[in-house]
N, C-alpha and C positions, 0 to 999 in steps of 0.2 A: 449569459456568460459575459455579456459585454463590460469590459473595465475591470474584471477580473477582481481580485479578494481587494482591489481600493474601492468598489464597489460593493462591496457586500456587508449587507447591512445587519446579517445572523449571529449568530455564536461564533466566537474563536477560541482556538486553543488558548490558554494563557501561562505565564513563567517564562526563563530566560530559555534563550535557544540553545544556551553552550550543556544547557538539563538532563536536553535529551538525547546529546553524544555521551552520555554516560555509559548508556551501554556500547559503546564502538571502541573500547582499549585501543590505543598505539600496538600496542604488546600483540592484538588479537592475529593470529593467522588466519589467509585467507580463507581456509574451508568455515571457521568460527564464521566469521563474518557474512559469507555466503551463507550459512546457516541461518543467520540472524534476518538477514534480508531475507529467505522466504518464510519463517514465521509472522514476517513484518507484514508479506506480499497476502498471506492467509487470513491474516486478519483484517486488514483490508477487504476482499472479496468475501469477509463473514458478513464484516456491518456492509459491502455496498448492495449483498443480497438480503439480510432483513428489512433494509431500505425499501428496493424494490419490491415484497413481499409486503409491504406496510401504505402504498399508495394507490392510492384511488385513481390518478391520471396515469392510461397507459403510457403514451410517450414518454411520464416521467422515472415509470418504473421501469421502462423500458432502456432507457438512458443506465439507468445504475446497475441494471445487470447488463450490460456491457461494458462498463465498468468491470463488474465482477471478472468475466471472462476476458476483459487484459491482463486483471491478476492473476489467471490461472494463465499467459501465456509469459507473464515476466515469471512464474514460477517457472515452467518450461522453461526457460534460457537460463535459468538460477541452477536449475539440475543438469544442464550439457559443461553450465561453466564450470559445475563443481565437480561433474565427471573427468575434464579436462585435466583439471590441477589433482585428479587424483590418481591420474595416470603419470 
């Protein structure tokens, strides 16, 4: 992890970054939005568990499902915040 994505020498995403606020509208209310973010958060912890699921080096697969399991606790906080605002 050292040096971080100036470092890295893999695949990257490519296209403009203003692309992929397409889906975030000005316009969106916050439950939209909160919505959006945990489908975002789910997909995420899909591909970082086929990841782990697909390697040979424990510590590495070991690394991506914990991974996986911060994104099921950023969902956890996506669901108290959106309980919040819907009270």
């Amino acid at each position: 992890m050292a040096g971080g994505i100036d470092a890295w020498n893999g695949l990257v995403a490519g296209g403009a970054y203003e692309a992929g606020l397409a889906y975030f509208s000005r316009a969106s209310r916050p439950e939209e939005l909160i919505s959006l973010s945990f489908v975002l958060e789910e997909g995420n912890r899909v591909f970082y568990e086929r990841i782990s699921q697909d390697l040979k080096e424990e510590e590495a697969a070991s690394i991506f499902r914990s991974m996986g399991q911060a994104e099921e606790r950023h969902k956890e906080t996506l669901r108290e915040l959106h309980a919040r605002l819907a009270w």
